[in-house]
mmCIF file of the N, C-alpha and C atoms, coordinates in Angstrom:
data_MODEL
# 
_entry.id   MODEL 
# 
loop_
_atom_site.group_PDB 
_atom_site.id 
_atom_site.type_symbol 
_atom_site.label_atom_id 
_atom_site.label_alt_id 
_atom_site.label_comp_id 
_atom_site.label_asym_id 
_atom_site.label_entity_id 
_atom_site.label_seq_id 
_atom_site.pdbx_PDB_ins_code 
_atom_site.Cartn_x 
_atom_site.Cartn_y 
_atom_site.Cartn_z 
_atom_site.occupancy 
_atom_site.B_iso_or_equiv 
_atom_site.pdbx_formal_charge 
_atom_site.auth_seq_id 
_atom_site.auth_comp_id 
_atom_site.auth_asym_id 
_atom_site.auth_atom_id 
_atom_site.pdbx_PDB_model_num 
ATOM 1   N N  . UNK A 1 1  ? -11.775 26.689  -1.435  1.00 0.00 ? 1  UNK A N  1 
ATOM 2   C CA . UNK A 1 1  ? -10.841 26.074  -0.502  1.00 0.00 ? 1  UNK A CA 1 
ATOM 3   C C  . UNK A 1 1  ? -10.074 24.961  -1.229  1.00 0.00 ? 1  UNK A C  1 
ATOM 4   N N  . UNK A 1 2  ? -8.416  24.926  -1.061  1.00 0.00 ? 2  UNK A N  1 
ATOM 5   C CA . UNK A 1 2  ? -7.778  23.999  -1.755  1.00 0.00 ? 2  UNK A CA 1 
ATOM 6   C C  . UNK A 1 2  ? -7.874  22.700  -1.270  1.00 0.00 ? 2  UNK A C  1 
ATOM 7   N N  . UNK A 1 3  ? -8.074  21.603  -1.634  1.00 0.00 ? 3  UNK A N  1 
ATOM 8   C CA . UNK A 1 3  ? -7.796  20.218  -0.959  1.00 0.00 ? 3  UNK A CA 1 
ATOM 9   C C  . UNK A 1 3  ? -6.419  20.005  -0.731  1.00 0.00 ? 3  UNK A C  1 
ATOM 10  N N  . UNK A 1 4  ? -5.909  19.842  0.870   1.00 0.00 ? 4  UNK A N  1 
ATOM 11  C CA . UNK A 1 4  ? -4.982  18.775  0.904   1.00 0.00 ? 4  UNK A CA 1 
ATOM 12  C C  . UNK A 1 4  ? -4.477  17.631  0.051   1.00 0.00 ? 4  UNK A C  1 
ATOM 13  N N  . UNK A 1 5  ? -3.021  17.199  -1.311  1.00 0.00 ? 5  UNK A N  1 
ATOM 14  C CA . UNK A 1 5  ? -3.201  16.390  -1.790  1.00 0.00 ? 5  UNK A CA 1 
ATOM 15  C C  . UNK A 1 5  ? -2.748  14.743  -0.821  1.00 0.00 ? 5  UNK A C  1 
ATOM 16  N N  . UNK A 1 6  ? -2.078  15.047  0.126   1.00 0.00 ? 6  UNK A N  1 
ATOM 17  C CA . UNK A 1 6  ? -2.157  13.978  1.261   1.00 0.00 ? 6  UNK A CA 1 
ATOM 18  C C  . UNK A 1 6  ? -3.285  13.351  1.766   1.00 0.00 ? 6  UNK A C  1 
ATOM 19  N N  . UNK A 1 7  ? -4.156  14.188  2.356   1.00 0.00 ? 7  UNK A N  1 
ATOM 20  C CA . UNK A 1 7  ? -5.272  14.191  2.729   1.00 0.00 ? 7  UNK A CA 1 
ATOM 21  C C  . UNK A 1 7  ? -6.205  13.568  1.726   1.00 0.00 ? 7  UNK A C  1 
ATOM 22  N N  . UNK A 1 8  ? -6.215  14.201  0.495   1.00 0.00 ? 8  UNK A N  1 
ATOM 23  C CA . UNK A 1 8  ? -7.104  13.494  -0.735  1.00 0.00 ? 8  UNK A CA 1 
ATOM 24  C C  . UNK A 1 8  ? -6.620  12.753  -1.276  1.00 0.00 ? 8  UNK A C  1 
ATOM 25  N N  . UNK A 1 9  ? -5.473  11.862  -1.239  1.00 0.00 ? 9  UNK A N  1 
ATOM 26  C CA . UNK A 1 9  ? -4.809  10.054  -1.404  1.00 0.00 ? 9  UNK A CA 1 
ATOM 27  C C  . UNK A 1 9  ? -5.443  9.915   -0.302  1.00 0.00 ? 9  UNK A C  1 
ATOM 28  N N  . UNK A 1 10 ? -5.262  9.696   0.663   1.00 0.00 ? 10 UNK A N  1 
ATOM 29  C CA . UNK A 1 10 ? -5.800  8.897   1.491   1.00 0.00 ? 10 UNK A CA 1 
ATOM 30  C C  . UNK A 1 10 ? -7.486  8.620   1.777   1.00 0.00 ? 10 UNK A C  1 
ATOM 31  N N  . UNK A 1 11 ? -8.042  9.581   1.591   1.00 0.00 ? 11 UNK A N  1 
ATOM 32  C CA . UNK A 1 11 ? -9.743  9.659   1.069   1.00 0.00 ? 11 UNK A CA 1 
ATOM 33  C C  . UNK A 1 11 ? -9.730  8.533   -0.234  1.00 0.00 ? 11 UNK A C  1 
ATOM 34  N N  . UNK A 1 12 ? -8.955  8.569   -0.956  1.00 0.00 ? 12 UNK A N  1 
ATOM 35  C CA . UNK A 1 12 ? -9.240  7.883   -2.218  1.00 0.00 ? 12 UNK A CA 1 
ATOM 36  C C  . UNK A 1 12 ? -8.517  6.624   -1.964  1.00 0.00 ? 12 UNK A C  1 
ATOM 37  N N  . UNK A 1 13 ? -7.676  6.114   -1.574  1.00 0.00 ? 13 UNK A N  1 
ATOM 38  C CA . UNK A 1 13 ? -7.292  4.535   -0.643  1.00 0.00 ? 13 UNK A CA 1 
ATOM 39  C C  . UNK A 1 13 ? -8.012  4.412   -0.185  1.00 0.00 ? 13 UNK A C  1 
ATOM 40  N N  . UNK A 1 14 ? -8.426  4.836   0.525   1.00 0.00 ? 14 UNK A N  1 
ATOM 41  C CA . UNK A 1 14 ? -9.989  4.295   2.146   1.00 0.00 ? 14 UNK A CA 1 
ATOM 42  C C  . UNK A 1 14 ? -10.733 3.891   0.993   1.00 0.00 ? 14 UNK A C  1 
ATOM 43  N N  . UNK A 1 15 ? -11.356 4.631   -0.150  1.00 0.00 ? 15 UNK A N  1 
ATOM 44  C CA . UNK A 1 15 ? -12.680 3.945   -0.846  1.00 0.00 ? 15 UNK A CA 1 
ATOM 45  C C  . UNK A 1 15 ? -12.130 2.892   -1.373  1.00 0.00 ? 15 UNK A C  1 
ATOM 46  N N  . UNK A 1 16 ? -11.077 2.631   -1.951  1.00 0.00 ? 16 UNK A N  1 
ATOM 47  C CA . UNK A 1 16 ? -10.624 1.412   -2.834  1.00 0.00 ? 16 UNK A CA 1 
ATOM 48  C C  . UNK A 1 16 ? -10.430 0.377   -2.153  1.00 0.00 ? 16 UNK A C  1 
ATOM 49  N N  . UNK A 1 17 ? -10.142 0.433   -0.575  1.00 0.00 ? 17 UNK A N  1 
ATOM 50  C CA . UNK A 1 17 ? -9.035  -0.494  0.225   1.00 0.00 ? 17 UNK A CA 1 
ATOM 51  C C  . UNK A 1 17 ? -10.218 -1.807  0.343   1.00 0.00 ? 17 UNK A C  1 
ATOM 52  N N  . UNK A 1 18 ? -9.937  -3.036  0.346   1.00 0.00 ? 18 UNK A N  1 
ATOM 53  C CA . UNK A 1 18 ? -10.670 -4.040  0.701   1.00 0.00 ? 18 UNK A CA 1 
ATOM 54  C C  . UNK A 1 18 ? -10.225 -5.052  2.072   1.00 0.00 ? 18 UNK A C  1 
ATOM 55  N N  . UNK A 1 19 ? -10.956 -4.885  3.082   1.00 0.00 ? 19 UNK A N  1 
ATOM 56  C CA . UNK A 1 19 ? -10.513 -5.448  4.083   1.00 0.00 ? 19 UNK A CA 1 
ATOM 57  C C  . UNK A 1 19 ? -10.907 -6.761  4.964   1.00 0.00 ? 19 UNK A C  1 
ATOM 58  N N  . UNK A 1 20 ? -9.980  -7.223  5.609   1.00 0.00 ? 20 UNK A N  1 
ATOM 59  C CA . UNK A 1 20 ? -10.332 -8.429  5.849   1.00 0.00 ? 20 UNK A CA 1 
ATOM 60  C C  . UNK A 1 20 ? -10.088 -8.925  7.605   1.00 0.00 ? 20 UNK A C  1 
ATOM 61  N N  . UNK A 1 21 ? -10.710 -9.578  8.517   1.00 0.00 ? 21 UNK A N  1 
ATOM 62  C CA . UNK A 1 21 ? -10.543 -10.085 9.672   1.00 0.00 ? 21 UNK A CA 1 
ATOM 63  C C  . UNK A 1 21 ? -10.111 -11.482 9.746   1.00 0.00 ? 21 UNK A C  1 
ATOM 64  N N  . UNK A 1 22 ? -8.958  -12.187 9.881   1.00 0.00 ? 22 UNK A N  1 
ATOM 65  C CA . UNK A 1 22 ? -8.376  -13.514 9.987   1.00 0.00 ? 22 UNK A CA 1 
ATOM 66  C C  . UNK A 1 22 ? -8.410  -13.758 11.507  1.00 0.00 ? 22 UNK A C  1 
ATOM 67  N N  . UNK A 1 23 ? -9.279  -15.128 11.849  1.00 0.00 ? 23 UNK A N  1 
ATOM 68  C CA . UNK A 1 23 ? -9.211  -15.571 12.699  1.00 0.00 ? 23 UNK A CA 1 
ATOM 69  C C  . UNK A 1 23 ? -7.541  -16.059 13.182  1.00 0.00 ? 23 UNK A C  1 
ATOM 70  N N  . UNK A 1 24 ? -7.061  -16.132 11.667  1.00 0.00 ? 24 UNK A N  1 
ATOM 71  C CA . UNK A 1 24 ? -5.940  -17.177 11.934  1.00 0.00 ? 24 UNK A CA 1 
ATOM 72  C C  . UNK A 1 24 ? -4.705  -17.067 10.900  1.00 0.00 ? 24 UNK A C  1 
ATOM 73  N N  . UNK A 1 25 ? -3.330  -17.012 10.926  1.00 0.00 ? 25 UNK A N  1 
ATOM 74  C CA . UNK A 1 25 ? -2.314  -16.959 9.679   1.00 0.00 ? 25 UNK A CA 1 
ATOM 75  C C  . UNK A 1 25 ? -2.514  -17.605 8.490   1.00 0.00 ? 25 UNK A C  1 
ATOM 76  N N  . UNK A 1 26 ? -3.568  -18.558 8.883   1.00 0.00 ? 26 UNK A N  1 
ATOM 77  C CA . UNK A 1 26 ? -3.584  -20.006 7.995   1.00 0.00 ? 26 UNK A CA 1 
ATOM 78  C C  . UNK A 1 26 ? -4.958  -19.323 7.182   1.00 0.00 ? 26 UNK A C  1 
ATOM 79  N N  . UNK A 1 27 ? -5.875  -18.422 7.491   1.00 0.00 ? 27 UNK A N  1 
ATOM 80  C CA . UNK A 1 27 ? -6.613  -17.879 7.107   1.00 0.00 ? 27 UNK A CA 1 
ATOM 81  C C  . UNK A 1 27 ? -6.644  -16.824 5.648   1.00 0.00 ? 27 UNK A C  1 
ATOM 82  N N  . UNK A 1 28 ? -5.361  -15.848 7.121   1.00 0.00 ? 28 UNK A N  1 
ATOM 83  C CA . UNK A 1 28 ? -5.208  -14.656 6.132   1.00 0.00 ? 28 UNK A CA 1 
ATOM 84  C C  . UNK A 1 28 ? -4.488  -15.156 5.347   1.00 0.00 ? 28 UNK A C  1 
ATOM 85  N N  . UNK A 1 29 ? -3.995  -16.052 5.152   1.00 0.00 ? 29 UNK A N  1 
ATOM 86  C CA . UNK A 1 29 ? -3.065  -16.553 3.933   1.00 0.00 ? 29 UNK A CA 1 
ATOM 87  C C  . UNK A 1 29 ? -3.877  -16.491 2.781   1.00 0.00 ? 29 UNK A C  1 
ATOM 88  N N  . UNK A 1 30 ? -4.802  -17.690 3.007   1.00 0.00 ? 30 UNK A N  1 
ATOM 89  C CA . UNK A 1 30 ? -5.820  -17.478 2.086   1.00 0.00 ? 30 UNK A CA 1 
ATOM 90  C C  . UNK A 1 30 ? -6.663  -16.552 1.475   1.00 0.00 ? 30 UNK A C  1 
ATOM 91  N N  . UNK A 1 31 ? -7.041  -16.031 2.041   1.00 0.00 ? 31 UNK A N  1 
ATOM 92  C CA . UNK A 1 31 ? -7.661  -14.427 1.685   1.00 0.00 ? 31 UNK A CA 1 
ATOM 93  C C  . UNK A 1 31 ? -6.647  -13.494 0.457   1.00 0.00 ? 31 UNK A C  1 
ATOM 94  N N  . UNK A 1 32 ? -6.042  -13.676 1.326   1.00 0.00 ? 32 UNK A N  1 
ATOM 95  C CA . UNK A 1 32 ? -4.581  -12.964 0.436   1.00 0.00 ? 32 UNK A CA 1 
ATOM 96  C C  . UNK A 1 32 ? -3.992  -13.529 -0.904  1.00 0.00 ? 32 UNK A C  1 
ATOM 97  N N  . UNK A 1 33 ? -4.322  -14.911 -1.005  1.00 0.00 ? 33 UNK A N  1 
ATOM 98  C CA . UNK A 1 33 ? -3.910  -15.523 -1.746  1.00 0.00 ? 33 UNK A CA 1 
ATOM 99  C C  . UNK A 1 33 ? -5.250  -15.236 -3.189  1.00 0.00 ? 33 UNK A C  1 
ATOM 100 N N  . UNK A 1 34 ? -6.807  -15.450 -2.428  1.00 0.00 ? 34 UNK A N  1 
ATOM 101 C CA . UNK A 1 34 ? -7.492  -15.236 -2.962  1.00 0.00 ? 34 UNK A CA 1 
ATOM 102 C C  . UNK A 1 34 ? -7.930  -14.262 -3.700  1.00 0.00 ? 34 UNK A C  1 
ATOM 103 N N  . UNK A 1 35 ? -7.593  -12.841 -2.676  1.00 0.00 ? 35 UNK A N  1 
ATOM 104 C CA . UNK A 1 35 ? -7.733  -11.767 -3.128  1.00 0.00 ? 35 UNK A CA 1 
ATOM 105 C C  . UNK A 1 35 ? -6.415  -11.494 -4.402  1.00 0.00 ? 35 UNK A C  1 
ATOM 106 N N  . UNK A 1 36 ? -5.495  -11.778 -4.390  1.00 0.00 ? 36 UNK A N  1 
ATOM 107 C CA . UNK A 1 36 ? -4.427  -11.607 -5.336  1.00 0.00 ? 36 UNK A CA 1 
ATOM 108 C C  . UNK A 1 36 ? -4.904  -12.178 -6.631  1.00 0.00 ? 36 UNK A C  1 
ATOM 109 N N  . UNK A 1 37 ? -5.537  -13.645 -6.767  1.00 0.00 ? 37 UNK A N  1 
ATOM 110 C CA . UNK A 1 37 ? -5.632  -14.478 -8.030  1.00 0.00 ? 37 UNK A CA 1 
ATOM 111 C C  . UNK A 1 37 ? -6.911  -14.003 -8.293  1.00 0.00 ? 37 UNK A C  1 
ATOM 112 N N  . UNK A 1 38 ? -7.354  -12.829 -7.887  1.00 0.00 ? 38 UNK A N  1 
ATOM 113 C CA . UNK A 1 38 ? -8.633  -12.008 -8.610  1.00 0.00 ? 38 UNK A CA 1 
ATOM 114 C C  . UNK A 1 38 ? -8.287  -11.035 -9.345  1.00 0.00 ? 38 UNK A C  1 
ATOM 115 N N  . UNK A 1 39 ? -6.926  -10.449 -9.361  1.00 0.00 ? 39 UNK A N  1 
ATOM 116 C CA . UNK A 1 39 ? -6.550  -9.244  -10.013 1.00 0.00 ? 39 UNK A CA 1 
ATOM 117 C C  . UNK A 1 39 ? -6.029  -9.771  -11.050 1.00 0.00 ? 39 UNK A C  1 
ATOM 118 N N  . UNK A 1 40 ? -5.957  -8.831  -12.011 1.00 0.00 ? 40 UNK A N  1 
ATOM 119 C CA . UNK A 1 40 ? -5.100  -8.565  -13.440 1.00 0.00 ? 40 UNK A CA 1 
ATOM 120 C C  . UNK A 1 40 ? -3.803  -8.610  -13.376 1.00 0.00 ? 40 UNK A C  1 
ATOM 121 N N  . UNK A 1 41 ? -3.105  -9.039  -14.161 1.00 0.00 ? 41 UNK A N  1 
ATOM 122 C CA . UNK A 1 41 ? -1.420  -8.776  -13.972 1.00 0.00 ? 41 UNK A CA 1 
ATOM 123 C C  . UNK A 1 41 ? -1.545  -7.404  -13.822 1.00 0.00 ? 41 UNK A C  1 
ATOM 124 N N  . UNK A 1 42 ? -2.003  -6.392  -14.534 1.00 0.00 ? 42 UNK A N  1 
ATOM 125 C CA . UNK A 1 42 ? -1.924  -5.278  -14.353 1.00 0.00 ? 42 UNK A CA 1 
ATOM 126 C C  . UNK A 1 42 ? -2.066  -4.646  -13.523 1.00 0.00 ? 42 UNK A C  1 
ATOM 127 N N  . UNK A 1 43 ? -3.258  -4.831  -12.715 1.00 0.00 ? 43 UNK A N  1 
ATOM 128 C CA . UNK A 1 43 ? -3.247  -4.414  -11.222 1.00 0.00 ? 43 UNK A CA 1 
ATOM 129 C C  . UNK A 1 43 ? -2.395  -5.153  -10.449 1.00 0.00 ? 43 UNK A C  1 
ATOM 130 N N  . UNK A 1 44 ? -1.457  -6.428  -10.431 1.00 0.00 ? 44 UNK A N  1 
ATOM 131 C CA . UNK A 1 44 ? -0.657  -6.723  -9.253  1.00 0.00 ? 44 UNK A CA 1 
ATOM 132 C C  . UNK A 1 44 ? 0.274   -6.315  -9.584  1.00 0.00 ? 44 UNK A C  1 
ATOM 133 N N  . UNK A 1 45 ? 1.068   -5.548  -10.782 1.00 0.00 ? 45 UNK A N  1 
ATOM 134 C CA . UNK A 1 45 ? 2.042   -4.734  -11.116 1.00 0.00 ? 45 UNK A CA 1 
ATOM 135 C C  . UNK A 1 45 ? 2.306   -3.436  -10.325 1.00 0.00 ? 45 UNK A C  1 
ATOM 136 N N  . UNK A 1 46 ? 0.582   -3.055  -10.761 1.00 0.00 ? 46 UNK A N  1 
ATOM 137 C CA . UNK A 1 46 ? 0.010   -1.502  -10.247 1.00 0.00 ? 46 UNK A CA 1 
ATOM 138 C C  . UNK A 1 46 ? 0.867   -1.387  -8.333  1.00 0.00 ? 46 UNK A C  1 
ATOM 139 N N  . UNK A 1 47 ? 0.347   -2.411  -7.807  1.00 0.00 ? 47 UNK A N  1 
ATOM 140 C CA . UNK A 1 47 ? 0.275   -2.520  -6.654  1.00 0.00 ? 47 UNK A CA 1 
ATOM 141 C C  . UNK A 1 47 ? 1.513   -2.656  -6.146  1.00 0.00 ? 47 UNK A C  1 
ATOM 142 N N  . UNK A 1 48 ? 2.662   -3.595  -6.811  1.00 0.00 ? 48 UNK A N  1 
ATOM 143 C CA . UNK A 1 48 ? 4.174   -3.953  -6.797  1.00 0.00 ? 48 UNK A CA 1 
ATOM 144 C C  . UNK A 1 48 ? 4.411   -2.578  -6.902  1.00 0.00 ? 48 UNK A C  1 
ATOM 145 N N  . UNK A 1 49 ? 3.975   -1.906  -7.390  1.00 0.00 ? 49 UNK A N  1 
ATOM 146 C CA . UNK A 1 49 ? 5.328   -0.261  -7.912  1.00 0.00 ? 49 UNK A CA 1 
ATOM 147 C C  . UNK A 1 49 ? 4.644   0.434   -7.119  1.00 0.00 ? 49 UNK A C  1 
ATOM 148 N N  . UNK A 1 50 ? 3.621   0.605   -6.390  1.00 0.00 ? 50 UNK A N  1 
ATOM 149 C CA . UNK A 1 50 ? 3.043   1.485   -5.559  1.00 0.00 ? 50 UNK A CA 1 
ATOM 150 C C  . UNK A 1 50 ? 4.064   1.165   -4.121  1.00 0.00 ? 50 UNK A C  1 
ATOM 151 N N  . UNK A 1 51 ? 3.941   0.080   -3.672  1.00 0.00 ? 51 UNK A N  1 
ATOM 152 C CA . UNK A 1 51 ? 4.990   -0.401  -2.431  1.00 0.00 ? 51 UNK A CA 1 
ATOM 153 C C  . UNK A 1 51 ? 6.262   -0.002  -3.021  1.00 0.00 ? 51 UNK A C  1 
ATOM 154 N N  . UNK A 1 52 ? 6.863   -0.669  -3.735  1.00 0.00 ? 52 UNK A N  1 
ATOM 155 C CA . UNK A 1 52 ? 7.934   -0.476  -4.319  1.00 0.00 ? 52 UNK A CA 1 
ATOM 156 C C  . UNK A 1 52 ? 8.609   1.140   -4.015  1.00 0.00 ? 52 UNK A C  1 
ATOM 157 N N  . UNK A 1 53 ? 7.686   2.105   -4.612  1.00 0.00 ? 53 UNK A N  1 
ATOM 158 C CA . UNK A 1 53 ? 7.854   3.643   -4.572  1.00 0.00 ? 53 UNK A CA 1 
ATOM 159 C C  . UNK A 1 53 ? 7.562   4.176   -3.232  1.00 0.00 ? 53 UNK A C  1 
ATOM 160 N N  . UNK A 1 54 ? 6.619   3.889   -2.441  1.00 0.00 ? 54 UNK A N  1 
ATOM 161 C CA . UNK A 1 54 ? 6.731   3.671   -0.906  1.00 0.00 ? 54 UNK A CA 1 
ATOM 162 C C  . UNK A 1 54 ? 8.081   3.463   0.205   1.00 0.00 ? 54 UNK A C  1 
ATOM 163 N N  . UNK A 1 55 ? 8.450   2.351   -0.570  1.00 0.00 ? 55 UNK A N  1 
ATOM 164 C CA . UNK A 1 55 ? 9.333   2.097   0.122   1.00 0.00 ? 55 UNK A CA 1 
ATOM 165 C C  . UNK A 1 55 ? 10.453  2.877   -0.146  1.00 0.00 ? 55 UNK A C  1 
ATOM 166 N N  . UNK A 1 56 ? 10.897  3.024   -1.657  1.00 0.00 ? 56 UNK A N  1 
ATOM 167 C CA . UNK A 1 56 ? 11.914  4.027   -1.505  1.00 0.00 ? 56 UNK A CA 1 
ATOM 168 C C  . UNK A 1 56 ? 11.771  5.503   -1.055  1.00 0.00 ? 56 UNK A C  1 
ATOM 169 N N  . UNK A 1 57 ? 10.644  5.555   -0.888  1.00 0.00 ? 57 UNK A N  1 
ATOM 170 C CA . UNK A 1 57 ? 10.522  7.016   0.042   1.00 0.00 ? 57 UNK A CA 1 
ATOM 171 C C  . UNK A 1 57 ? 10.953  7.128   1.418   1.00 0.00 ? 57 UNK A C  1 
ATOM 172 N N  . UNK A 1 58 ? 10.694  5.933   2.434   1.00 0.00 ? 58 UNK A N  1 
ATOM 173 C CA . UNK A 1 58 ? 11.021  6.043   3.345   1.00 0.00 ? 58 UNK A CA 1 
ATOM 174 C C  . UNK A 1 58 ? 12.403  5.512   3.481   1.00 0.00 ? 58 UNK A C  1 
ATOM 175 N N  . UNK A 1 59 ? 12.962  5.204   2.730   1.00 0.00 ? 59 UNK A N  1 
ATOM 176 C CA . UNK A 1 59 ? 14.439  4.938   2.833   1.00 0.00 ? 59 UNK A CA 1 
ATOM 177 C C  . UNK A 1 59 ? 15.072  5.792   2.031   1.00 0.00 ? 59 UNK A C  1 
ATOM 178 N N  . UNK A 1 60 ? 14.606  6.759   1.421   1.00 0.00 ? 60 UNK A N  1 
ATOM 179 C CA . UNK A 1 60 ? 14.995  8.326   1.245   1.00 0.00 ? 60 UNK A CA 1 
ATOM 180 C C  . UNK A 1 60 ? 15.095  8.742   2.433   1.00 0.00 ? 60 UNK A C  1 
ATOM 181 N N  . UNK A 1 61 ? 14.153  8.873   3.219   1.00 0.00 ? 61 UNK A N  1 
ATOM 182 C CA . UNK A 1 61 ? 13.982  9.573   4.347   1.00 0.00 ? 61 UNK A CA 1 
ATOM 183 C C  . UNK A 1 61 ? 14.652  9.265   5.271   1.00 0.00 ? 61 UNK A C  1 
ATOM 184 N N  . UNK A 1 62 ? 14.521  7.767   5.830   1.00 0.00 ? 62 UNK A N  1 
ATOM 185 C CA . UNK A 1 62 ? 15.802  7.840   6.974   1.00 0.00 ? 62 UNK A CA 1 
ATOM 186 C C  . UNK A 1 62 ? 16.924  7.977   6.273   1.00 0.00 ? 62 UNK A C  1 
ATOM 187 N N  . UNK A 1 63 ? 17.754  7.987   5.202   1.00 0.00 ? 63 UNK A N  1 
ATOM 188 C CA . UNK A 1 63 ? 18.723  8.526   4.892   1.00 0.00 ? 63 UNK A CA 1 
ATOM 189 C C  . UNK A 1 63 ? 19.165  9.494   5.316   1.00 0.00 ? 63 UNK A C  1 
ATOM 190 N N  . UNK A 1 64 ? 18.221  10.370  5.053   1.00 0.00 ? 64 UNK A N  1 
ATOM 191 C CA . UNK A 1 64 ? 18.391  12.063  5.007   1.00 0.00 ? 64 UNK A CA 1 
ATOM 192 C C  . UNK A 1 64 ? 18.255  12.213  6.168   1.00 0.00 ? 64 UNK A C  1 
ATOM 193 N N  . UNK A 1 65 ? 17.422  11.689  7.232   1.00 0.00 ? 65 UNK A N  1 
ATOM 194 C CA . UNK A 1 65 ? 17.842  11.955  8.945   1.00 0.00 ? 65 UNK A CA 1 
ATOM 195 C C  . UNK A 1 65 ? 19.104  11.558  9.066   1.00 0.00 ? 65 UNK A C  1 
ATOM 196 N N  . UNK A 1 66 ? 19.303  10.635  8.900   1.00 0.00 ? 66 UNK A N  1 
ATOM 197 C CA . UNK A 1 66 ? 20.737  9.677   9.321   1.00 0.00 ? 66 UNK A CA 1 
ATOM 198 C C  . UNK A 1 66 ? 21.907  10.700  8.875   1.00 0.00 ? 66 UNK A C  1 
ATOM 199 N N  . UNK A 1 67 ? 21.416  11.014  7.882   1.00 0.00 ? 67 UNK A N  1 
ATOM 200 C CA . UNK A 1 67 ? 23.121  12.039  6.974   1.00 0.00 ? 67 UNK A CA 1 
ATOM 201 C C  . UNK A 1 67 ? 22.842  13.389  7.824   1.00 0.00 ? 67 UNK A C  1 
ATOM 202 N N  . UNK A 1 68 ? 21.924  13.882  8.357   1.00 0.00 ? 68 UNK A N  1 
ATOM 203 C CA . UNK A 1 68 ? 21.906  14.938  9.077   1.00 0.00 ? 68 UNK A CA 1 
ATOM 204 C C  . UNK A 1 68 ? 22.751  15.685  9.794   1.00 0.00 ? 68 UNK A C  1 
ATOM 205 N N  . UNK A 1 69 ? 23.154  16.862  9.604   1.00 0.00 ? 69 UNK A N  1 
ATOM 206 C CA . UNK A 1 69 ? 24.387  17.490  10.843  1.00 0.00 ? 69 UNK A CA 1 
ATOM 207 C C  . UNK A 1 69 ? 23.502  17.407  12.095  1.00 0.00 ? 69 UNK A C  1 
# 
């Protein structure tokens, strides 16, 4: 049986993802802040071009609805 490769990114995000509950903005700030000054330049690169490429996907996409006949 073939694996889904959608399906198997997202199996493999879920194990990596690290998550967090903020009581408060002033919280998750921190967390965020914390969790960031734990990574490598390399991994906050990694992570910049992952959104980055994200994002131009979905602004591929509404494009291509928008230009639609």
């Amino acid at each position: 049986m073939e694996t889904d490769p959608i399906l198997e990114r997202a199996r493999e995000r879920r194990a990596r993802m690290e998550t967090h509950k903020a009581s408060s903005f002033a919280e998750a700030d921190a967390w965020d802040l914390s969790y960031w000054q734990k990574r490598t330049p390399e991994q906050r690169l990694e992570a910049y071009m992952a959104l980055r490429e994200d994002v131009e996907k979905v602004v591929a996409a509404r494009t291509a609805l928008r230009d639609r006949p």
